[in-house]
mmJSON file of the N, C-alpha and C atoms, coordinates in Angstrom:
{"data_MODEL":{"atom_site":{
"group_PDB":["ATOM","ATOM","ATOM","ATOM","ATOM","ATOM","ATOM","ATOM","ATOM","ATOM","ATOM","ATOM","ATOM","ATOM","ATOM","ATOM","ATOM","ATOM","ATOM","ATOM","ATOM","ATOM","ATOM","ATOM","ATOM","ATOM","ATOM","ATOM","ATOM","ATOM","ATOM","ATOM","ATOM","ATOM","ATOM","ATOM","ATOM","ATOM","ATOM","ATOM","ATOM","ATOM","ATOM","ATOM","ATOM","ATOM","ATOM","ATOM","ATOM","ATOM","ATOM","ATOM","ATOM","ATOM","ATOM","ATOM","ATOM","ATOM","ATOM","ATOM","ATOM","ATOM","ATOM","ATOM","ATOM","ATOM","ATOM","ATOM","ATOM","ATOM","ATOM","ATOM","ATOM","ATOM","ATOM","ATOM","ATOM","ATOM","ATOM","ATOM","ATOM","ATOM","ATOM","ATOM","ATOM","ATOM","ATOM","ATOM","ATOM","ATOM","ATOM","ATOM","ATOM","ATOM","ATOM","ATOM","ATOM","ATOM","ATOM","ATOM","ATOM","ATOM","ATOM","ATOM","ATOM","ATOM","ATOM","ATOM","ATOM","ATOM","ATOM","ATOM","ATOM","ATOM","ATOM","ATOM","ATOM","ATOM","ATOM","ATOM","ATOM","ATOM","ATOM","ATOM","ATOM","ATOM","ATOM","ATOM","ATOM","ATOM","ATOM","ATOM","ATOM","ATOM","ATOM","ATOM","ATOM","ATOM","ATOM","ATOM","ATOM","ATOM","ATOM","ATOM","ATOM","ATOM","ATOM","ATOM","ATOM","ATOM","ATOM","ATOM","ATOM","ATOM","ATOM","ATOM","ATOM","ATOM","ATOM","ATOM","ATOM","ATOM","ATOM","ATOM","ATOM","ATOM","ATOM","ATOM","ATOM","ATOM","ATOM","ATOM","ATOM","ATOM","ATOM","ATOM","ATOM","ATOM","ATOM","ATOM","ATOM","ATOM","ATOM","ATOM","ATOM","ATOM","ATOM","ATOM","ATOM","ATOM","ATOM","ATOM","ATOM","ATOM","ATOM","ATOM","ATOM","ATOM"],
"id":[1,2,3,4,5,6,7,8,9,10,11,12,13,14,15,16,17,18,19,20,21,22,23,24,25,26,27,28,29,30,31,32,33,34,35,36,37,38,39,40,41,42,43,44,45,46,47,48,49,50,51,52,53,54,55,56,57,58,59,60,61,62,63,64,65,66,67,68,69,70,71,72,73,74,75,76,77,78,79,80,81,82,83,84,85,86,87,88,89,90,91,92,93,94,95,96,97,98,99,100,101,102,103,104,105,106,107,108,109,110,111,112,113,114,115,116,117,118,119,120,121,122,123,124,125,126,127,128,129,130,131,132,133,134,135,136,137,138,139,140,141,142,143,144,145,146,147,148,149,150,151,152,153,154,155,156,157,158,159,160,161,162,163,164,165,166,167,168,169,170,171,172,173,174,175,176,177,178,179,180,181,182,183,184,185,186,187,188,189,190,191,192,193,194,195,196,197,198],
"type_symbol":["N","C","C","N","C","C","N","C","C","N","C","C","N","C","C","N","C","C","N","C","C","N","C","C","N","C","C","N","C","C","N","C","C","N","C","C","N","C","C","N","C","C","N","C","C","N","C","C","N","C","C","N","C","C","N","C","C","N","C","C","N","C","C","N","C","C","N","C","C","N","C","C","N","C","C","N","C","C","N","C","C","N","C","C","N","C","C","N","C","C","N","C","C","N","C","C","N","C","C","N","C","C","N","C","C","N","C","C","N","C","C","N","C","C","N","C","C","N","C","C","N","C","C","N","C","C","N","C","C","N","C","C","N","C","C","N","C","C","N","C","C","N","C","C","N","C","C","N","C","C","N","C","C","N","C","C","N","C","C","N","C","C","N","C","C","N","C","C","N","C","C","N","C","C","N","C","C","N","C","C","N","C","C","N","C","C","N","C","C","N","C","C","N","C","C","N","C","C"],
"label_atom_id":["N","CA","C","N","CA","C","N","CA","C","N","CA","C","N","CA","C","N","CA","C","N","CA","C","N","CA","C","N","CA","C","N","CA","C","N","CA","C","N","CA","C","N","CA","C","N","CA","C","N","CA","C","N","CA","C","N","CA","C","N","CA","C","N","CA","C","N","CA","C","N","CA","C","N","CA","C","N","CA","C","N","CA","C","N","CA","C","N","CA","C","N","CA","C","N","CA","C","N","CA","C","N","CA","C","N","CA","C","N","CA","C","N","CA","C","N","CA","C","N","CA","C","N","CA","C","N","CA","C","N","CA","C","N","CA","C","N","CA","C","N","CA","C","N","CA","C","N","CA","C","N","CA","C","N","CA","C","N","CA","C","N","CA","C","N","CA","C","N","CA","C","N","CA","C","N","CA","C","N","CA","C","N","CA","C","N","CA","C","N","CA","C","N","CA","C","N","CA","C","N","CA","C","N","CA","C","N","CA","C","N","CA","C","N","CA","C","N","CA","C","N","CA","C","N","CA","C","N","CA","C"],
"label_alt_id":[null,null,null,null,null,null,null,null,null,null,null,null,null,null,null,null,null,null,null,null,null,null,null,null,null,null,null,null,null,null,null,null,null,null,null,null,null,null,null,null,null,null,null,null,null,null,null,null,null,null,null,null,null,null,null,null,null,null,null,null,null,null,null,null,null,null,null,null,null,null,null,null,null,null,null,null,null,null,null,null,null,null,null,null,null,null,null,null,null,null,null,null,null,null,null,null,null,null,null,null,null,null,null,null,null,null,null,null,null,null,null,null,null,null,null,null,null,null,null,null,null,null,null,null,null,null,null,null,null,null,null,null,null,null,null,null,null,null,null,null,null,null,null,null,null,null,null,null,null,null,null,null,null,null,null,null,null,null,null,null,null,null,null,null,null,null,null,null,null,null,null,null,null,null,null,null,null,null,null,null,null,null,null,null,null,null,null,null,null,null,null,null,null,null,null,null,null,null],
"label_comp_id":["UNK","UNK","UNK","UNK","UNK","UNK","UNK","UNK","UNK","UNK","UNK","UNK","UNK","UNK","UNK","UNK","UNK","UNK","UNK","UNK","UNK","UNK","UNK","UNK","UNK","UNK","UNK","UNK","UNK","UNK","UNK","UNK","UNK","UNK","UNK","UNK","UNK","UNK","UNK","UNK","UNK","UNK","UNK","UNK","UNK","UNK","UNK","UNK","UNK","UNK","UNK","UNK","UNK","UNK","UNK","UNK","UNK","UNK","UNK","UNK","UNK","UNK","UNK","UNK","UNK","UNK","UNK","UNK","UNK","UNK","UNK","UNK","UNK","UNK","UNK","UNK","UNK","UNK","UNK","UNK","UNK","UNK","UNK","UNK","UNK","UNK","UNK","UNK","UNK","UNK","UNK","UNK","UNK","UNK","UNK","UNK","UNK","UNK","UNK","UNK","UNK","UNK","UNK","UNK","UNK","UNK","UNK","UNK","UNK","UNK","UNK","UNK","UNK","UNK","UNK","UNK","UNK","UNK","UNK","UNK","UNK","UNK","UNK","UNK","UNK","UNK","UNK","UNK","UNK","UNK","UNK","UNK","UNK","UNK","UNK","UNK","UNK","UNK","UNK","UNK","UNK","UNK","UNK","UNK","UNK","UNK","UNK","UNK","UNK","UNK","UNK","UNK","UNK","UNK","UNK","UNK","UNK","UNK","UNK","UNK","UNK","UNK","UNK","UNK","UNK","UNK","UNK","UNK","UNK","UNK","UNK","UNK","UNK","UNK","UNK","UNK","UNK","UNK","UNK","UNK","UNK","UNK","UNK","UNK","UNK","UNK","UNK","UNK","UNK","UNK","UNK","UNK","UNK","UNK","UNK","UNK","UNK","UNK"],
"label_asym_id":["A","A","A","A","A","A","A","A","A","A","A","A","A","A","A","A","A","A","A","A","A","A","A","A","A","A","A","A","A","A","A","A","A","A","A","A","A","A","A","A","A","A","A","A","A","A","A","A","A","A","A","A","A","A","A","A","A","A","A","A","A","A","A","A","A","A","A","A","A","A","A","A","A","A","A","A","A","A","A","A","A","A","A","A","A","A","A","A","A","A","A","A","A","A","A","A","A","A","A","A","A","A","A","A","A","A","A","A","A","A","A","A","A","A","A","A","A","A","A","A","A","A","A","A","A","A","A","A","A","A","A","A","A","A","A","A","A","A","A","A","A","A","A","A","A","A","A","A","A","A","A","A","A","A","A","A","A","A","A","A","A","A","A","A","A","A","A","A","A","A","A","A","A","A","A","A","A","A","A","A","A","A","A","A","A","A","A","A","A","A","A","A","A","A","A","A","A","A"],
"label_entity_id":["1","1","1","1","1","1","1","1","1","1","1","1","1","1","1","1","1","1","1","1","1","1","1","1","1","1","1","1","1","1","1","1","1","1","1","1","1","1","1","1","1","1","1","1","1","1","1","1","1","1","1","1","1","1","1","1","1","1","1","1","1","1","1","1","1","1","1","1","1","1","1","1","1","1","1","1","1","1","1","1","1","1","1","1","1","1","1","1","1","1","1","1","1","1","1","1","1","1","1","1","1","1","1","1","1","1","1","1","1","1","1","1","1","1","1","1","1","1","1","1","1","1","1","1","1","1","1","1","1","1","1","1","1","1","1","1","1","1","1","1","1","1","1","1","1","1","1","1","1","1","1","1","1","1","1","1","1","1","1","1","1","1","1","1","1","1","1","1","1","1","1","1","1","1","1","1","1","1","1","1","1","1","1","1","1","1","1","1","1","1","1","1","1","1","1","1","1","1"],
"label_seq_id":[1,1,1,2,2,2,3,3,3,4,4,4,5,5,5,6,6,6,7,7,7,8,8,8,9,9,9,10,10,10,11,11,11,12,12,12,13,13,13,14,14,14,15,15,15,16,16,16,17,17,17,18,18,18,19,19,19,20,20,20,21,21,21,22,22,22,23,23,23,24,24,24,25,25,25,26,26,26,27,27,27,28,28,28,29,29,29,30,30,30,31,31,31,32,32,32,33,33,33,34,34,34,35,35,35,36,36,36,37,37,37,38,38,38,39,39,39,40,40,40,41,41,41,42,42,42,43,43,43,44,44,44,45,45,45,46,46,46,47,47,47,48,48,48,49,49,49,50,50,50,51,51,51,52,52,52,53,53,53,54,54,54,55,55,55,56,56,56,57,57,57,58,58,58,59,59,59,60,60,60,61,61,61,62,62,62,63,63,63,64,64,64,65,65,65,66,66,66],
"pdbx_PDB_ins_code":[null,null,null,null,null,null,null,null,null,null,null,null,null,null,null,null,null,null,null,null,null,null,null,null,null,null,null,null,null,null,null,null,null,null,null,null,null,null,null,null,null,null,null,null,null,null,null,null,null,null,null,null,null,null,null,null,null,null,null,null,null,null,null,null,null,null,null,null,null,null,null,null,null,null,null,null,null,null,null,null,null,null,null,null,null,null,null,null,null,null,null,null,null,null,null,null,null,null,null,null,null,null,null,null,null,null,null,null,null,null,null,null,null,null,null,null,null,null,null,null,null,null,null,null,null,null,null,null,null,null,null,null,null,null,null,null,null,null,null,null,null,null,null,null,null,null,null,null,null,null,null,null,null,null,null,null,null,null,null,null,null,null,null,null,null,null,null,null,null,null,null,null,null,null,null,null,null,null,null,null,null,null,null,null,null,null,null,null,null,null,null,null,null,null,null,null,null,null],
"Cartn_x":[-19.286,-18.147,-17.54,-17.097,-16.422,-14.826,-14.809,-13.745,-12.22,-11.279,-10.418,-9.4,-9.271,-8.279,-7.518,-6.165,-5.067,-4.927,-5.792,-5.798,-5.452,-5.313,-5.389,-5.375,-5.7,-5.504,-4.298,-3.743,-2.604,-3.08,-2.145,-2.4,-1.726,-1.74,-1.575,0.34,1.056,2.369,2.64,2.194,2.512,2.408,0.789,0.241,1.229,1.651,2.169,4.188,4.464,5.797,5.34,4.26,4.337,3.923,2.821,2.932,3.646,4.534,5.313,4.604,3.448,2.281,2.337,2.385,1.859,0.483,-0.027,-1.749,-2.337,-1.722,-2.729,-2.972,-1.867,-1.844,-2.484,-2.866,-3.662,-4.546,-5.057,-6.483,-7.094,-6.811,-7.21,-6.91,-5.931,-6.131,-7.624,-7.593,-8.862,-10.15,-10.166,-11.513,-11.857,-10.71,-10.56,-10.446,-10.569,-10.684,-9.565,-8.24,-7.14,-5.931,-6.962,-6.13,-7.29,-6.738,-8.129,-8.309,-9.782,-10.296,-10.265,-10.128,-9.766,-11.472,-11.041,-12.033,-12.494,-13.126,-13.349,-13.568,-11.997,-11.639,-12.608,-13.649,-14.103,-13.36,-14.203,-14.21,-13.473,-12.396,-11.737,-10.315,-10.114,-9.272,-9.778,-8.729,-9.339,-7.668,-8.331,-6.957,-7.33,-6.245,-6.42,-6.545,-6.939,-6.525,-5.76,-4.437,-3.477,-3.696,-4.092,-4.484,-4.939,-5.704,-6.229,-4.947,-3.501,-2.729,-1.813,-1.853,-1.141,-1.563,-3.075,-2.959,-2.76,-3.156,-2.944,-1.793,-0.76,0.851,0.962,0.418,0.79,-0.071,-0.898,-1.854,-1.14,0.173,1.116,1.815,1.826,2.334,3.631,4.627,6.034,7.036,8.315,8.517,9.665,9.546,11.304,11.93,13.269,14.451,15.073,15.429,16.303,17.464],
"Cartn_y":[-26.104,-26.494,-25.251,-25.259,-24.27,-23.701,-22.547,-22.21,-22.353,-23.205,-23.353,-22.103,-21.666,-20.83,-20.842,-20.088,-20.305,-19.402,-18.809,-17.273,-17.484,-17.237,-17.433,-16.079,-16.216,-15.13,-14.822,-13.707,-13.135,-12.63,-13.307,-12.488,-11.37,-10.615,-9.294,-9.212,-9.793,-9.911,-9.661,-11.061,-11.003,-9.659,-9.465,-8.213,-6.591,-6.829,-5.862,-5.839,-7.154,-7.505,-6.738,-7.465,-7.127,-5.732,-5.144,-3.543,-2.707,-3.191,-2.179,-1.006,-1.077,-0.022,-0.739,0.176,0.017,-0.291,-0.987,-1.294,-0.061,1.073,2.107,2.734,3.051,3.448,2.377,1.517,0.356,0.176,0.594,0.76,1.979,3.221,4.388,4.745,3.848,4.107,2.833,1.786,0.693,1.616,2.484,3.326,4.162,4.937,5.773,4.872,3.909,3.052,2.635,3.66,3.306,1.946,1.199,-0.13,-1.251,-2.444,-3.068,-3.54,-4.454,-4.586,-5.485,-5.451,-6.889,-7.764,-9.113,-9.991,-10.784,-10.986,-11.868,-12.879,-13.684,-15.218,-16.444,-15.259,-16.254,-15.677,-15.299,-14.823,-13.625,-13.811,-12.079,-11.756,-12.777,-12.949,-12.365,-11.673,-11.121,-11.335,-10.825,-11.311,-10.625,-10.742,-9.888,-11.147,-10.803,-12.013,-11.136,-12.381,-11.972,-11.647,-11.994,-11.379,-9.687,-9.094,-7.943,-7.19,-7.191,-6.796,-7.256,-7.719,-8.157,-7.058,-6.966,-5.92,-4.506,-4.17,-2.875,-2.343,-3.276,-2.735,-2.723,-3.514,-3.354,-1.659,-1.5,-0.272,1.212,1.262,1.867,2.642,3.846,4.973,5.006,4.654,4.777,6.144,5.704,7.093,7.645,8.629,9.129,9.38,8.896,9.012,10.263,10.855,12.349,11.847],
"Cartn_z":[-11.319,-10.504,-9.869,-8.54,-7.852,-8.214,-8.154,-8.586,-7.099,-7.125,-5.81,-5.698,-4.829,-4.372,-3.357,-3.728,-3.587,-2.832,-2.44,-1.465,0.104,0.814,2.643,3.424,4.597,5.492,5.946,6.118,6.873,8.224,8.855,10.648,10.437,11.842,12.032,11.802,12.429,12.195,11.313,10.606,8.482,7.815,8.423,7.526,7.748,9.045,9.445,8.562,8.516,7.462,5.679,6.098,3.898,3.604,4.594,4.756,4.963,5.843,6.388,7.206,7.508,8.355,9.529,10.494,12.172,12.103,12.812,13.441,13.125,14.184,14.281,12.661,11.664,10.231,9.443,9.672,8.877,9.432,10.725,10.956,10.46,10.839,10.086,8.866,7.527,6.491,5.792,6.588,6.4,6.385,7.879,7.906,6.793,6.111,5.216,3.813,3.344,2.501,1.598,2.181,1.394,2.134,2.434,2.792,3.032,2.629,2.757,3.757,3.722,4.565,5.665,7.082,7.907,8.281,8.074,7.847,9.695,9.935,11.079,10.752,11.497,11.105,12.447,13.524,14.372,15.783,16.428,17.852,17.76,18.559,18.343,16.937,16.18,15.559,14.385,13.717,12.642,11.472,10.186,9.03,8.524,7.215,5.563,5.001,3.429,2.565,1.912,2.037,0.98,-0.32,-1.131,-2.826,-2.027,-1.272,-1.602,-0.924,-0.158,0.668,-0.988,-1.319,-2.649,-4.109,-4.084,-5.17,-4.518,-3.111,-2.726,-2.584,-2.538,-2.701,-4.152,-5.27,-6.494,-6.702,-6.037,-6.384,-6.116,-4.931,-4.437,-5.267,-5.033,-6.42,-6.196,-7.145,-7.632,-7.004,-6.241,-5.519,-6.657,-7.065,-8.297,-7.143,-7.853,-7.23,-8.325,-7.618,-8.227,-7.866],
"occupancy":[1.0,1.0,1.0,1.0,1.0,1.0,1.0,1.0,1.0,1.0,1.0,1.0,1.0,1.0,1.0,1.0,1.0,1.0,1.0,1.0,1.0,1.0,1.0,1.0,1.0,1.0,1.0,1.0,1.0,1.0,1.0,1.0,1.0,1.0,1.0,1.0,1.0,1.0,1.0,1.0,1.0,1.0,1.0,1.0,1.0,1.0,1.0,1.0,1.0,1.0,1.0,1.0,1.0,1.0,1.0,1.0,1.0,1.0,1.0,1.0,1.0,1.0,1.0,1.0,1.0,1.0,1.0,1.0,1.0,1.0,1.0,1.0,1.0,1.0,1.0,1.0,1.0,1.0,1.0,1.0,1.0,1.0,1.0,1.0,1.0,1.0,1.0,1.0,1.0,1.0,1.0,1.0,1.0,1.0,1.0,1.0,1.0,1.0,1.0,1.0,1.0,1.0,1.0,1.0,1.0,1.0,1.0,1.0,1.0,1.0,1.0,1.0,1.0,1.0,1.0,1.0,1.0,1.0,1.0,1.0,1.0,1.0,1.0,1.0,1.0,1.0,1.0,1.0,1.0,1.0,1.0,1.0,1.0,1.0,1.0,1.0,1.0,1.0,1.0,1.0,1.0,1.0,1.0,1.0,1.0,1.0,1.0,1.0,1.0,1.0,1.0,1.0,1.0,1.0,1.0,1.0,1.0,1.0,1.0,1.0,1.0,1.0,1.0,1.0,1.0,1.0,1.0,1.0,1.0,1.0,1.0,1.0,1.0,1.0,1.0,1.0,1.0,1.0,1.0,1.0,1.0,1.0,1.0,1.0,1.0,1.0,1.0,1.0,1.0,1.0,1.0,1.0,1.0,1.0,1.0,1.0,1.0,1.0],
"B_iso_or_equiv":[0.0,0.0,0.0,0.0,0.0,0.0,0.0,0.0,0.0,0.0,0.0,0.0,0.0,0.0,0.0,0.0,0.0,0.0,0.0,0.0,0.0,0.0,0.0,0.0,0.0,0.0,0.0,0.0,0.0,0.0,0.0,0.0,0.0,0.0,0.0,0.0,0.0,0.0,0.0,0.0,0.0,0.0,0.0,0.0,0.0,0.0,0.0,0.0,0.0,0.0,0.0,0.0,0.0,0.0,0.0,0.0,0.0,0.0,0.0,0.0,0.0,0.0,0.0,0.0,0.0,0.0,0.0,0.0,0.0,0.0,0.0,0.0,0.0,0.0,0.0,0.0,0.0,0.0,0.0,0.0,0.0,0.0,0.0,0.0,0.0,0.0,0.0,0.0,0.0,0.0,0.0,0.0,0.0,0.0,0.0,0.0,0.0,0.0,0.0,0.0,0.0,0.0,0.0,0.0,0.0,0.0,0.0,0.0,0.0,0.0,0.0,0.0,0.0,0.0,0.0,0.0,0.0,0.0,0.0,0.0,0.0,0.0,0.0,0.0,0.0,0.0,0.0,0.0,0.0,0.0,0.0,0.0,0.0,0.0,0.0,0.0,0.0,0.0,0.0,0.0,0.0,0.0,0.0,0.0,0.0,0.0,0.0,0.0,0.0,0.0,0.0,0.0,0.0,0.0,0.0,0.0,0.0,0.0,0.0,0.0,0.0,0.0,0.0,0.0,0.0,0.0,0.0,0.0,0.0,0.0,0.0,0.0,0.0,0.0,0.0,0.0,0.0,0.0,0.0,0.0,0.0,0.0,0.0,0.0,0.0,0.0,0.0,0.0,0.0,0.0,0.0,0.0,0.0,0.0,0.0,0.0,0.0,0.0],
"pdbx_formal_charge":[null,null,null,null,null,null,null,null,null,null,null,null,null,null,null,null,null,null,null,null,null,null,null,null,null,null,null,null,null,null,null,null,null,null,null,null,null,null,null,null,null,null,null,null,null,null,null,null,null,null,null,null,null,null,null,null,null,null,null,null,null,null,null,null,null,null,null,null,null,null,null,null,null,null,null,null,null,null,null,null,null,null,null,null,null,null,null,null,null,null,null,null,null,null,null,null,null,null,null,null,null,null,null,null,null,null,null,null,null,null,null,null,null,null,null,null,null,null,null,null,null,null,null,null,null,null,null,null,null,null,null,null,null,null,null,null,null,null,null,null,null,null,null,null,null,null,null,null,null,null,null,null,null,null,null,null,null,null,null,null,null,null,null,null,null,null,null,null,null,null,null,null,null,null,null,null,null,null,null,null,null,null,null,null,null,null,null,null,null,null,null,null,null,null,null,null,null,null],
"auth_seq_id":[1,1,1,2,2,2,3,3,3,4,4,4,5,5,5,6,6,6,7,7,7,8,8,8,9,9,9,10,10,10,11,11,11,12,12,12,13,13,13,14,14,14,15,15,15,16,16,16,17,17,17,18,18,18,19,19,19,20,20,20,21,21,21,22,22,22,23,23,23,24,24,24,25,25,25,26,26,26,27,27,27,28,28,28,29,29,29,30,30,30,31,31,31,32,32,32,33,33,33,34,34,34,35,35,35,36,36,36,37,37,37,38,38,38,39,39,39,40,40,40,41,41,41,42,42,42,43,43,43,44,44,44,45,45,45,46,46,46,47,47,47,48,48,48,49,49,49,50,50,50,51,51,51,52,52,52,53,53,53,54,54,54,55,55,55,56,56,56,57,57,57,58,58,58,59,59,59,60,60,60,61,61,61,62,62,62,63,63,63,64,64,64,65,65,65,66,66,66],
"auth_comp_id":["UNK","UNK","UNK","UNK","UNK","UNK","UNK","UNK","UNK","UNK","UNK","UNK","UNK","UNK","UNK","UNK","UNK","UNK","UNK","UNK","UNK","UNK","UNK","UNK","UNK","UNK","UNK","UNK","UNK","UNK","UNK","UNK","UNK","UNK","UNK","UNK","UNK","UNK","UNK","UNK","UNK","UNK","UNK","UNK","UNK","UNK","UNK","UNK","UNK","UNK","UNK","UNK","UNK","UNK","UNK","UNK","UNK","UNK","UNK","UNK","UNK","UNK","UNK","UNK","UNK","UNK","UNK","UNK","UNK","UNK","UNK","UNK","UNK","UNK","UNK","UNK","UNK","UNK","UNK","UNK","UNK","UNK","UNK","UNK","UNK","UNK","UNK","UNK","UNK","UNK","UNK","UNK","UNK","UNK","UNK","UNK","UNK","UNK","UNK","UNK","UNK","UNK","UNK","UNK","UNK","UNK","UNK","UNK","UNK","UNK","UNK","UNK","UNK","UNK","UNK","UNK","UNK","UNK","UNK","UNK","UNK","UNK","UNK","UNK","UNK","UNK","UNK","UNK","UNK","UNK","UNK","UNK","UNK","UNK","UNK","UNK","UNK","UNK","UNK","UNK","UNK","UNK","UNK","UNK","UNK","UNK","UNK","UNK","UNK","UNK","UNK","UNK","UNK","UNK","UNK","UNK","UNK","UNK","UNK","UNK","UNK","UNK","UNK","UNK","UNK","UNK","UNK","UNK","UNK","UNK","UNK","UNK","UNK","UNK","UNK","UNK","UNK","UNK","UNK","UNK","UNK","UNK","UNK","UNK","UNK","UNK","UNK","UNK","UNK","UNK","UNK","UNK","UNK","UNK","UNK","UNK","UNK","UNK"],
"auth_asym_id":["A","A","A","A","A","A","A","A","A","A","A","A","A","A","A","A","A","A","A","A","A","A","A","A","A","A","A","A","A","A","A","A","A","A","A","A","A","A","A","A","A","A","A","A","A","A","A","A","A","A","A","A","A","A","A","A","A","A","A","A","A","A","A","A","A","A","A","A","A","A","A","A","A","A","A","A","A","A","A","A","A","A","A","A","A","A","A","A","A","A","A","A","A","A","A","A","A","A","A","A","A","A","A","A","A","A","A","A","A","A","A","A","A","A","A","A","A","A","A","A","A","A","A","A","A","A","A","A","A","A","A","A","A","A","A","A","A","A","A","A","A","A","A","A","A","A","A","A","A","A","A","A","A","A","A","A","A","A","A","A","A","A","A","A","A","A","A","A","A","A","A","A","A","A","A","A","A","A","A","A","A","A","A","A","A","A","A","A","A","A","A","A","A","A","A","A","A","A"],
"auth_atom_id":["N","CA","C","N","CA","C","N","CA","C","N","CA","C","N","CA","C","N","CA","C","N","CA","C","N","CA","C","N","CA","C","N","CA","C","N","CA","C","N","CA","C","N","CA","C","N","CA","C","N","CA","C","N","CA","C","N","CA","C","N","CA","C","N","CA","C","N","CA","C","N","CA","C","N","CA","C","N","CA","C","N","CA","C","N","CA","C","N","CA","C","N","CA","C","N","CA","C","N","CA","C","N","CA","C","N","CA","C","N","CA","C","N","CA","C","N","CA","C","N","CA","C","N","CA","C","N","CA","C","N","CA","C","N","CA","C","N","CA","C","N","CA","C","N","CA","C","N","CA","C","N","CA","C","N","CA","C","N","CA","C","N","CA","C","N","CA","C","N","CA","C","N","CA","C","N","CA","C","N","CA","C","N","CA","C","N","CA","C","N","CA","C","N","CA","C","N","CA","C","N","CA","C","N","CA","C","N","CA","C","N","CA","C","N","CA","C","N","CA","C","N","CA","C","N","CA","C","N","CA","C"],
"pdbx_PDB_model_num":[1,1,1,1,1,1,1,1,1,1,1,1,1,1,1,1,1,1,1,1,1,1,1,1,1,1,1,1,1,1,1,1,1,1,1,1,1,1,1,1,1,1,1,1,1,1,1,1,1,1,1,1,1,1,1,1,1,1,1,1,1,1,1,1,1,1,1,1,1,1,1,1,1,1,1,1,1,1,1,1,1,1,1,1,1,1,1,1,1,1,1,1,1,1,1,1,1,1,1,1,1,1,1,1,1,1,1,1,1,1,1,1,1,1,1,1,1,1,1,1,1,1,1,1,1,1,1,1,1,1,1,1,1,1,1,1,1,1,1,1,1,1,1,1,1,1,1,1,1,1,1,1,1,1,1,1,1,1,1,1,1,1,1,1,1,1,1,1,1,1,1,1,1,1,1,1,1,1,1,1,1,1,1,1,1,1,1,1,1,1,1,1,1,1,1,1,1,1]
}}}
């Protein structure tokens, strides 16, 4: 039996809300492998899936406050 998920794609807007990164800084940290990866949703449209934009902010190193 298949496992169902609860996962979906984020457009660029969204992705750009829950990041807080500009296009151009989330395209060249994607190339550089420290952001994940954008998927082709079909013709020129492309997404994240939320779970991997979800653990890569949990993956995000802690800033001290002095």
């Amino acid at each position: 039996m298949s496992e169902i998920s609860n996962d979906r794609i984020v457009r660029e807007k969204e992705c750009r809300k829950l990041s807080g990164l500009c296009r151009a800084t989330r395209f060249l940290w994607e190339k550089k492998g420290k952001f994940p990866a954008r998927r082709n949703i079909g013709g020129r449209s492309i997404g994240w899936l939320l779970s991997e934009i979800q653990e890569w902010q949990k993956n995000q190193p802690k800033k001290d406050v002095e």
